[in-house]
C-alpha positions as CSV (number, residue, x, y, z in Angstrom):
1,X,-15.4,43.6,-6.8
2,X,-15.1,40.7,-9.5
3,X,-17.4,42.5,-11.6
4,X,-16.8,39.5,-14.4
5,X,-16.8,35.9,-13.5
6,X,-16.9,33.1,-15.6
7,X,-16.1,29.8,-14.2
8,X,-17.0,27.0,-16.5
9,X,-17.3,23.6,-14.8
10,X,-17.3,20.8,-15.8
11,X,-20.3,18.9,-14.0
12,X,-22.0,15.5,-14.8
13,X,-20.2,15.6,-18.3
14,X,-21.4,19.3,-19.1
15,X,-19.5,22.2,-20.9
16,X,-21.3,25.4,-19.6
17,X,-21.8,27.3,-22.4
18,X,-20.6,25.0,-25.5
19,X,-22.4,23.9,-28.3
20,X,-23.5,20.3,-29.2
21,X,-21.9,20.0,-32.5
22,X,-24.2,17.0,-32.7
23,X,-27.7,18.4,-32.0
24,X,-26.8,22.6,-31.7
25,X,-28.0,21.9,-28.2
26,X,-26.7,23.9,-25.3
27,X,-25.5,22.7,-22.7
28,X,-22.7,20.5,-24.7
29,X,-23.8,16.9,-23.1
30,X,-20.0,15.0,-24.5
31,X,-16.3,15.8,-25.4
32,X,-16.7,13.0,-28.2
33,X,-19.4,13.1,-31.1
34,X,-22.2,10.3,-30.3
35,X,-21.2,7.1,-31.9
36,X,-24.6,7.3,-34.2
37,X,-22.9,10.3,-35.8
38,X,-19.5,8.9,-36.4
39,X,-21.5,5.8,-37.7
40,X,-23.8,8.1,-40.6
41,X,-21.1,10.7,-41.1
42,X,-17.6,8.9,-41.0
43,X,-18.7,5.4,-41.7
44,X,-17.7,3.9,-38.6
45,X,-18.7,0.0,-38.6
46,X,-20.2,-1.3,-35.1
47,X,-17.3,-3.4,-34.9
48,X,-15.3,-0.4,-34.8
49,X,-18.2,1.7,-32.5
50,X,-17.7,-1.3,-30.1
51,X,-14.1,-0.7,-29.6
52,X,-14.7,3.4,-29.8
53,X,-17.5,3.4,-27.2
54,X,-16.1,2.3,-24.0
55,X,-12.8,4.4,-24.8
56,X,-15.2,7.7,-25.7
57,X,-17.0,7.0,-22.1
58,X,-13.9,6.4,-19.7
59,X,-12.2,9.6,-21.0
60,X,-15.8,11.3,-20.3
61,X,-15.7,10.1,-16.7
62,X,-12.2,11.1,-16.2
63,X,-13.1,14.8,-17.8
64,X,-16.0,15.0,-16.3
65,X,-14.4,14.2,-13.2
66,X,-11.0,16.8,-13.7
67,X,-11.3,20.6,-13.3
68,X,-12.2,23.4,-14.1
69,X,-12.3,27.2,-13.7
70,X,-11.5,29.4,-16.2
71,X,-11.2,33.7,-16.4
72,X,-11.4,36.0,-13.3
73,X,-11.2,39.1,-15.2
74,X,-11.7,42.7,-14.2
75,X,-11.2,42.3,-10.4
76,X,-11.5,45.0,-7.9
77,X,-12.4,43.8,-4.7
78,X,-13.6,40.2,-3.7
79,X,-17.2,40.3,-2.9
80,X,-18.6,37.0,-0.9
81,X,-20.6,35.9,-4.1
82,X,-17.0,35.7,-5.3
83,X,-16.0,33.8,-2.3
84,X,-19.1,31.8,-2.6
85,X,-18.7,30.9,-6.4
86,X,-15.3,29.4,-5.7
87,X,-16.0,27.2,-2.5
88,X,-19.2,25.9,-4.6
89,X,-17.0,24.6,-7.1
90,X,-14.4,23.4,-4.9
91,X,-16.9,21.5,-3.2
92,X,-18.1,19.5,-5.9
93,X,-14.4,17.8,-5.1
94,X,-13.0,19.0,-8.2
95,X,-9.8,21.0,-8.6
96,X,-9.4,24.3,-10.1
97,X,-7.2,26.2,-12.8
98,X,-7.9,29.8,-12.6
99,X,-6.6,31.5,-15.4
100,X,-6.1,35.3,-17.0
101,X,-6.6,36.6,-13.2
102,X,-6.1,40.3,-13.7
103,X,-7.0,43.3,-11.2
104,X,-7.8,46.6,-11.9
105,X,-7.1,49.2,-9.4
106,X,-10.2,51.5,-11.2
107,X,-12.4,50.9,-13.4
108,X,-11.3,49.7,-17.6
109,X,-9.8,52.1,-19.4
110,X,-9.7,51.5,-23.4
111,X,-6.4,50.4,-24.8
112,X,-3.8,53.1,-25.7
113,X,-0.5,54.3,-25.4
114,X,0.8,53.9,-21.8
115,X,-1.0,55.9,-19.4
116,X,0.7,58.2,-16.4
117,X,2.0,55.6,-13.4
118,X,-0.6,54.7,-10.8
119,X,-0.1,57.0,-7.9
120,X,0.6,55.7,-4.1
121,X,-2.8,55.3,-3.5
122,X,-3.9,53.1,-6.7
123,X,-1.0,51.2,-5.5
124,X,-2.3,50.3,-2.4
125,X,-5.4,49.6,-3.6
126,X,-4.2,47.5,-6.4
127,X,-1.7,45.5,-3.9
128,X,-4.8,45.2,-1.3
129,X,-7.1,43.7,-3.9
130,X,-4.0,41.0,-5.0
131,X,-3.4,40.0,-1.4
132,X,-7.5,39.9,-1.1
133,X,-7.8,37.9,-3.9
134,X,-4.8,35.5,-3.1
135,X,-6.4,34.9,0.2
136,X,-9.1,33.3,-1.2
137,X,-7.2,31.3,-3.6
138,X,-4.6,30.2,-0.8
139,X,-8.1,29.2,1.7
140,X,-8.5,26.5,-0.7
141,X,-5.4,26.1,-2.4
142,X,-5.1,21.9,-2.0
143,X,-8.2,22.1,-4.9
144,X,-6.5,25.1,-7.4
145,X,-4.1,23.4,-9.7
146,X,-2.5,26.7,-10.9
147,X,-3.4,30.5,-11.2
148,X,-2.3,32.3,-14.0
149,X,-2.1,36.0,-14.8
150,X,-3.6,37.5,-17.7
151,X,0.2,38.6,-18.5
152,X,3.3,39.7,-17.1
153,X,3.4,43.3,-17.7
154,X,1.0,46.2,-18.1
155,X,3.0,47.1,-21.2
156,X,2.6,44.4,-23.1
157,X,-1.4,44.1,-22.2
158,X,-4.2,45.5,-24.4
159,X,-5.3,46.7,-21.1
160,X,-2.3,48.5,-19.9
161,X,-3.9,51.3,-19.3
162,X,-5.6,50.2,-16.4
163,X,-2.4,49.2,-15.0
164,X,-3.6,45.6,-14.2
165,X,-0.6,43.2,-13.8
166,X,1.8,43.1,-11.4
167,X,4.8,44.6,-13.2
168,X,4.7,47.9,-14.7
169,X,5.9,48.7,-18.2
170,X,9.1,49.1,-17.6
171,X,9.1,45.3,-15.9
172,X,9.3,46.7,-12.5
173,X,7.5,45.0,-10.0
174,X,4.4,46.7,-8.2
175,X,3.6,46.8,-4.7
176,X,1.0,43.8,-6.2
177,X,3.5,42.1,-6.9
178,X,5.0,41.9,-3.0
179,X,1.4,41.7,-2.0
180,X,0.7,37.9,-3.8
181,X,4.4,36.8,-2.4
182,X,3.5,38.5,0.9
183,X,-0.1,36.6,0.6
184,X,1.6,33.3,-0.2
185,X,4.3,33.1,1.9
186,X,2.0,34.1,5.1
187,X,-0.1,31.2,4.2
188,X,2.5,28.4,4.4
């Protein structure tokens, strides 16, 4: 199951989660400091707020109006709140980057020296919850802008020992690996 999700989106012009550099205020309510602070702080004139303004709130529409999905981490098999989360956000029309995707085929290991190889079954079960999660992502894939891994090989990961990327150490690819292109290229 995704045991960690944390999809930020950007909604009505608010970061979930950010800080209000202007007021310590949570949830962050603009991109751009407020034009009274720019005016007492940096010493902005209102001719110059005048000309600032309308640029500061087009490029908050447009943000507001882009993307956003950030982090599936630690996945192991996708539940329907999982499922659920995703077409929410999809369904507020805005498109998605999902990023750092990762699966684990057990649960987190501490990082370390690189552990034994996965047997057959871990695999499988690795492989199945790639091709689970890529069916998902491929459902709605006219609203996901890109998925990206949380690195190329479990050798090169802080979390290599819980074998979570779709190449091994050795940059040999895992049956993961033929699972996502298996996933994707049923889909088209």
């Amino acid at each position: 199951m995704i045991t960690e999700l944390d999809v930020e989106a950007i909604r009505d012009g608010h970061v979930s989660g950010a800080v209000d550099a202007n007021t310590g205020n949570r949830p962050l309510p603009r991109f751009f400091p407020e034009i009274s602070v720019l005016k007492e702080k940096v010493g902005v004139t209102d001719a110059q707020a005048a000309r600032i303004e309308p640029i500061f709130d087009k490029a908050q529409q447009e943000i507001a109006a882009a993307v956003i999905a950030r982090e599936f981490h630690r996945i192991g098999e996708v539940r329907e709140d999982t499922k659920d989360a995703l077409d929410k956000l999809l369904d507020e029309h805005q498109r998605a980057a999902l990023e750092e995707l990762l699966a684990q085929p057990f649960g987190g290991r501490p990082a370390g020296p690189p552990p034994p190889p996965l047997t057959a079954a871990q695999q499988r079960d690795l492989a199945q919850r790639y091709a689970d999660i890529f069916s998902v992502f491929l459902k709605n894939r006219t609203a996901i802008t890109r998925v990206t891994f949380w690195g190329v090989d479990d050798g090169e990961s802080w979390r290599r020992q819980s074998h979570p990327l779709l190449l091994d150490d050795k940059l040999q690819r895992k049956p993961a690996y033929d699972a996502v292109i298996a996933a994707v290229a049923g889909a088209k």
